[in-house]
ZATI-448421 format. One record per atom (N, C-alpha, C): residue in three letters; atom name; x negated, y, z. Coordinates in steps of 0.001 Angstrom, whole numbers, plus 524288, in hexadecimal, padded with zeros to 5 digits. Each point is the difference from the previous one (the first is absolute). Last residue first. Layout:
BEGIN
PT  res  atom      u      v      w
PT  ALA    CA      X      Y      Z
...
//
This chain:
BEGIN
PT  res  atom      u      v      w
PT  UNK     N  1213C  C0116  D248C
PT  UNK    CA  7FC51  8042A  8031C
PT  UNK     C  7FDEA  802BF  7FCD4
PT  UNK     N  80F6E  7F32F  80731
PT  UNK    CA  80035  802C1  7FB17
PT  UNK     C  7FAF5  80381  80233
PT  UNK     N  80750  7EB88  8038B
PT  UNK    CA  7FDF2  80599  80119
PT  UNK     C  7FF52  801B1  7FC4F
PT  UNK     N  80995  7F02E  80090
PT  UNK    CA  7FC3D  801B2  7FC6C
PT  UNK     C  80166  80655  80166
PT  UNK     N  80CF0  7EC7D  80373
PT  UNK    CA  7FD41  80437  80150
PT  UNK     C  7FA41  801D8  7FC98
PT  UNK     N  8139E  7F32A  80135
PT  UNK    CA  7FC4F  802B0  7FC16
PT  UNK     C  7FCC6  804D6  8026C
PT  UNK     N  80D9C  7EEBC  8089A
PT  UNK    CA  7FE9A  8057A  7FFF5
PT  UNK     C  7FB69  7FE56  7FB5D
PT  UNK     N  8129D  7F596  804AC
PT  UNK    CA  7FAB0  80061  7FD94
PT  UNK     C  7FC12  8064F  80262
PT  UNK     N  81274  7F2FE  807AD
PT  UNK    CA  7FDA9  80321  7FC89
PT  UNK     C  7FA45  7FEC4  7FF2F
PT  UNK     N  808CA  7F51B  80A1C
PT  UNK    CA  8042C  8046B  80091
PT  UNK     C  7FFE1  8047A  7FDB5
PT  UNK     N  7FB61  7E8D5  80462
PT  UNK    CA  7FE25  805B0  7FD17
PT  UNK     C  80580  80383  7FF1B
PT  UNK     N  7FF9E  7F685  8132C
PT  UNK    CA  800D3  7FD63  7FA43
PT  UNK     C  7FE2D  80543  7FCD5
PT  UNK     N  7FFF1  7F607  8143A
PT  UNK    CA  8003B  802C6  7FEBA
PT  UNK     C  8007A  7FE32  7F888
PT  UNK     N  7FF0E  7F649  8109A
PT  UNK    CA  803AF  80465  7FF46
PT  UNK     C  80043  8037D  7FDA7
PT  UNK     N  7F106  7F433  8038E
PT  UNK    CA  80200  804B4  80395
PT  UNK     C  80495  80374  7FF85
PT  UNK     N  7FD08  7F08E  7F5AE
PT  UNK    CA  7FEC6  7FECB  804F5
PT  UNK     C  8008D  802A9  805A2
PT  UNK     N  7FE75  8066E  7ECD7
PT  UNK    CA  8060E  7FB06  800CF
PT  UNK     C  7FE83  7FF8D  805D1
PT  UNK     N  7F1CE  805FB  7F9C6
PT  UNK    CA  8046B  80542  80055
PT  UNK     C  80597  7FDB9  802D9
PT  UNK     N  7F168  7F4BE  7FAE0
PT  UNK    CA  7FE98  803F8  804DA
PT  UNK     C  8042B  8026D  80011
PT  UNK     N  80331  7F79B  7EEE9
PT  UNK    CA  80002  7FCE9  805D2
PT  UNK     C  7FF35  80282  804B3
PT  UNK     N  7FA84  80932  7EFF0
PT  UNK    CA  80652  80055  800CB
PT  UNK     C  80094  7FB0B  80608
PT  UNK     N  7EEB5  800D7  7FB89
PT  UNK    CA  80361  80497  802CF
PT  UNK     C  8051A  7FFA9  800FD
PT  UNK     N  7F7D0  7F265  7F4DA
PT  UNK    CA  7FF69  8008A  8062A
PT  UNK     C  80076  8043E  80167
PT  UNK     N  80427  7FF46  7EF5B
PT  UNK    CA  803CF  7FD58  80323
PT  UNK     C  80001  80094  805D5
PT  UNK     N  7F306  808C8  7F3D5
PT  UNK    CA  80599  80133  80183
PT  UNK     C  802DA  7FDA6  80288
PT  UNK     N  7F1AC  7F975  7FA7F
PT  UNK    CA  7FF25  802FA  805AA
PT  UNK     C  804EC  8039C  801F4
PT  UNK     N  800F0  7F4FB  7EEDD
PT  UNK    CA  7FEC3  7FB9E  8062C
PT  UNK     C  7FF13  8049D  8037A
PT  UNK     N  8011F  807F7  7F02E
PT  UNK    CA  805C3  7FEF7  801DE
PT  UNK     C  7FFD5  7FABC  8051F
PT  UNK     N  7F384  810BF  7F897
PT  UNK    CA  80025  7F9EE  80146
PT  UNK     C  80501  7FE59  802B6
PT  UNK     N  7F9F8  81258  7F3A8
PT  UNK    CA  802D7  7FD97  802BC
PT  UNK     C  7FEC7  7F920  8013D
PT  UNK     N  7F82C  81481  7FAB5
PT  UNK    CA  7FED2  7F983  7FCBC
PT  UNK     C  80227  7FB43  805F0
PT  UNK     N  8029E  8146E  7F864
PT  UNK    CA  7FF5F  7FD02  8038A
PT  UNK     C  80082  7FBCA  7FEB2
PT  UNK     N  7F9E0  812A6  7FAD6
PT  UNK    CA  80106  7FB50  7FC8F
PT  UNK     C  8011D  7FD0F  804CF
PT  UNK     N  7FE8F  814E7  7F8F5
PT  UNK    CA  8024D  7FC73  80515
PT  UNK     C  8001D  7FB00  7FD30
PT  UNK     N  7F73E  814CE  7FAE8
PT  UNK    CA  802E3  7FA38  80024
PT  UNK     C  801AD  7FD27  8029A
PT  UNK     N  7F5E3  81194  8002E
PT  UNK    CA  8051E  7FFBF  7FA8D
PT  UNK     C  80333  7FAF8  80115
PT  UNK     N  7EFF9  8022C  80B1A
PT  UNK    CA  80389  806FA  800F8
PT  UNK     C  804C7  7FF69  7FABC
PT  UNK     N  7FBFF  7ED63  8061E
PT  UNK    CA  7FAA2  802D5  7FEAA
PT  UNK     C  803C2  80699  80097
PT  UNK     N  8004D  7E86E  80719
PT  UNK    CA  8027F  8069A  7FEA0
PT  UNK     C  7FC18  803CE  7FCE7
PT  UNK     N  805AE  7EACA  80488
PT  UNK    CA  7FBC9  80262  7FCEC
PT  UNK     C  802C8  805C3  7FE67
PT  UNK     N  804B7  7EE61  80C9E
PT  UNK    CA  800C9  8048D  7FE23
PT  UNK     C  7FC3C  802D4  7FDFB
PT  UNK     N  80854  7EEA3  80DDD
PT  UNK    CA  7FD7B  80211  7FD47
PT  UNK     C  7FE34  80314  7FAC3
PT  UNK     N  810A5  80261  80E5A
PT  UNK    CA  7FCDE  7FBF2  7FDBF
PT  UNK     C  7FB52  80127  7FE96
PT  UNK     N  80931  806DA  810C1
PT  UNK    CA  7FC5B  801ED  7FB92
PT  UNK     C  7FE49  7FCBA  7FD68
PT  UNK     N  80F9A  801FB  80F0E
PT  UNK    CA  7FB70  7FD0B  7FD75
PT  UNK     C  7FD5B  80267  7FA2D
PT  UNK     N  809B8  80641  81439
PT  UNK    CA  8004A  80238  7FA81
PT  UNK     C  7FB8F  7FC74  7FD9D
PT  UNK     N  80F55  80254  8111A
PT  UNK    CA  7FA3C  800A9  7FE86
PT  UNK     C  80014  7FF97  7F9A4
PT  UNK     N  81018  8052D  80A56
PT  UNK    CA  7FC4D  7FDB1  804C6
PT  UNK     C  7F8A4  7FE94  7FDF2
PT  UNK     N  812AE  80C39  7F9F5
PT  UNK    CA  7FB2E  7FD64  7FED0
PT  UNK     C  7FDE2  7FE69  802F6
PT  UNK     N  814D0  803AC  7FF05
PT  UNK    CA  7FC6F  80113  802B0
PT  UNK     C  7FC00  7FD82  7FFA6
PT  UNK     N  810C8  8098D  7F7D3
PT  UNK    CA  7FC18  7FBDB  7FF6E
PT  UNK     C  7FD5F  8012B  802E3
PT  UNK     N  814F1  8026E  7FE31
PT  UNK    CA  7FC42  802EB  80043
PT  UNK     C  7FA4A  7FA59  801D4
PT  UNK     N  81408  7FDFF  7FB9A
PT  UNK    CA  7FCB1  80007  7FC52
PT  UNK     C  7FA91  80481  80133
PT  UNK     N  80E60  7FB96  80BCB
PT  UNK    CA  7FF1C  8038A  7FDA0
PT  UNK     C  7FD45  7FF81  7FB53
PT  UNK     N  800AC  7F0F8  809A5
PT  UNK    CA  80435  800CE  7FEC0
PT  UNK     C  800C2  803E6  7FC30
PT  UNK     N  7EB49  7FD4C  800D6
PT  UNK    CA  804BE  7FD8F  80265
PT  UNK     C  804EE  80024  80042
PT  UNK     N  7EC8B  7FA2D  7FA05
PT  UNK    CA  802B8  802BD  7FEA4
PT  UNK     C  80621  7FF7F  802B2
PT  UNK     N  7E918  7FC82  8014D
PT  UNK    CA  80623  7FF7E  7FF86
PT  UNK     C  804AA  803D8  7FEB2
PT  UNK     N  7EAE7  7FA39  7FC57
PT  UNK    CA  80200  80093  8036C
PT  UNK     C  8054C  7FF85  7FF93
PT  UNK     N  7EE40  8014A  7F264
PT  UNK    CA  80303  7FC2A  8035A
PT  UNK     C  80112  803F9  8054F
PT  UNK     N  7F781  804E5  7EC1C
PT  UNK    CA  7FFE4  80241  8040E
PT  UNK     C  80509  7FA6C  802CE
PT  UNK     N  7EF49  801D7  7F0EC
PT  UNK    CA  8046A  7FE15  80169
PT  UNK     C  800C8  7FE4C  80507
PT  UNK     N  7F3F0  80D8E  7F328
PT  UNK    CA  80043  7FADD  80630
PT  UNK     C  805CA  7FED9  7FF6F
PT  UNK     N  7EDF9  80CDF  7F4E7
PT  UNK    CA  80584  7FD35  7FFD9
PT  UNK     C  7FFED  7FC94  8036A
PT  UNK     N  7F475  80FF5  7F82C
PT  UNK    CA  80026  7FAB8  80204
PT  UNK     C  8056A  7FF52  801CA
PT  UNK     N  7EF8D  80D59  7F4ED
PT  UNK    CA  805F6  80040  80106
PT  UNK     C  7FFBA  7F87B  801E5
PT  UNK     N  7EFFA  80E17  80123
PT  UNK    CA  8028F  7FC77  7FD19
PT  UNK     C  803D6  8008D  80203
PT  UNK     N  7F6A6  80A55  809D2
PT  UNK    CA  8012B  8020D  7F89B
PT  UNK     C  8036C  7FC67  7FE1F
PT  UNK     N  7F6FE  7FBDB  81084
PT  UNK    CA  80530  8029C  7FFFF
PT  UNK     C  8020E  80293  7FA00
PT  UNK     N  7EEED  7F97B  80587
PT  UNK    CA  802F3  7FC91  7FDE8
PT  UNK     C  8045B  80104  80005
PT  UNK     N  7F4AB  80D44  8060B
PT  UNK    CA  800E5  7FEE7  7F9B0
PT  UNK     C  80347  7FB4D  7FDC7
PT  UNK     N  7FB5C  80175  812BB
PT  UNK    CA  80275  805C2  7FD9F
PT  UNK     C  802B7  7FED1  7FA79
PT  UNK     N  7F313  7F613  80CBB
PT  UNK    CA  80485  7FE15  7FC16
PT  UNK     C  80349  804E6  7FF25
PT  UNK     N  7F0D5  8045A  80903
PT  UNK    CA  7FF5C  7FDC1  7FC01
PT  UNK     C  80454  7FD04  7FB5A
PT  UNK     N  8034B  8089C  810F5
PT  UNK    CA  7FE7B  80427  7FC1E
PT  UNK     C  7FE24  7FCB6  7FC1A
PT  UNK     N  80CE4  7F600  80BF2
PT  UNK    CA  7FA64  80156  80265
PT  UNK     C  80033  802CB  7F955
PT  UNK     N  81144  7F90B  80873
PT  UNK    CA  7FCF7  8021D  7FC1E
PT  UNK     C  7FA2E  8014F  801B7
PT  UNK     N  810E4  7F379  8082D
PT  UNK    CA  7FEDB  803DB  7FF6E
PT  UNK     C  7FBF8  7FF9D  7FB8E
PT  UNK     N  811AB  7F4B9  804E5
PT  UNK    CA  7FC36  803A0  7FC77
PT  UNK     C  7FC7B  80235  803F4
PT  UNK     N  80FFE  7F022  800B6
PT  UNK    CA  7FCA2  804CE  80272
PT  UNK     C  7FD0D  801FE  7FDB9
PT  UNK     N  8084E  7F119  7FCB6
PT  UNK    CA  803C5  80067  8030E
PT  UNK     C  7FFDF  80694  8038E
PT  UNK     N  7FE91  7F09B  7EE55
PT  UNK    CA  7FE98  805F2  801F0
PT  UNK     C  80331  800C4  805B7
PT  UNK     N  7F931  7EF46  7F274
PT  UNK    CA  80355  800C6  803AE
PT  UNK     C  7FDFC  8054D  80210
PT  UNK     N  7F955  7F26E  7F02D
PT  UNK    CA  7FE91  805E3  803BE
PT  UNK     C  80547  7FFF9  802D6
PT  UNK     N  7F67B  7EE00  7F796
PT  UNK    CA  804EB  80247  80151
PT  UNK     C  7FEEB  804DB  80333
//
């Protein structure tokens, strides 16, 4: 289970940035309908600079969706990322 909560980059992973990757984004949402991301799970995923495969576990899914439930919180989108270099 990846859970993002922080990045950084050292020069060698540079390149893994090519691929393209995907998360499903949790936090809330509120009267306004404005969203607020509190963190971001990264199923497991096979990217490449053209593709996106996510090879979804619907048991690890759950146990997030639970963490989330717990903290109040709920999925609130998706992100699609893939530097452009």
């Amino acid at each position: 289970m990846a859970l993002c909560c922080s990045c950084s980059m050292k020069e060698e992973e540079e390149e893994a940035f090519a691929i393209k990757r995907g998360g499903i984004m949790y936090g809330n949402v509120d009267e306004k309908n404005d969203v607020s991301v509190e963190f971001i799970y990264e199923p497991p995923q096979q990217g490449t600079e053209d593709n996106l495969m996510l090879l979804r576990d619907p048991d690890e899914e759950k146990q997030v969706d639970a963490i989330a439930m717990g903290l109040g919180m709920r999925k609130v989108g998706f992100i699609f990322i893939q530097t452009v270099t």
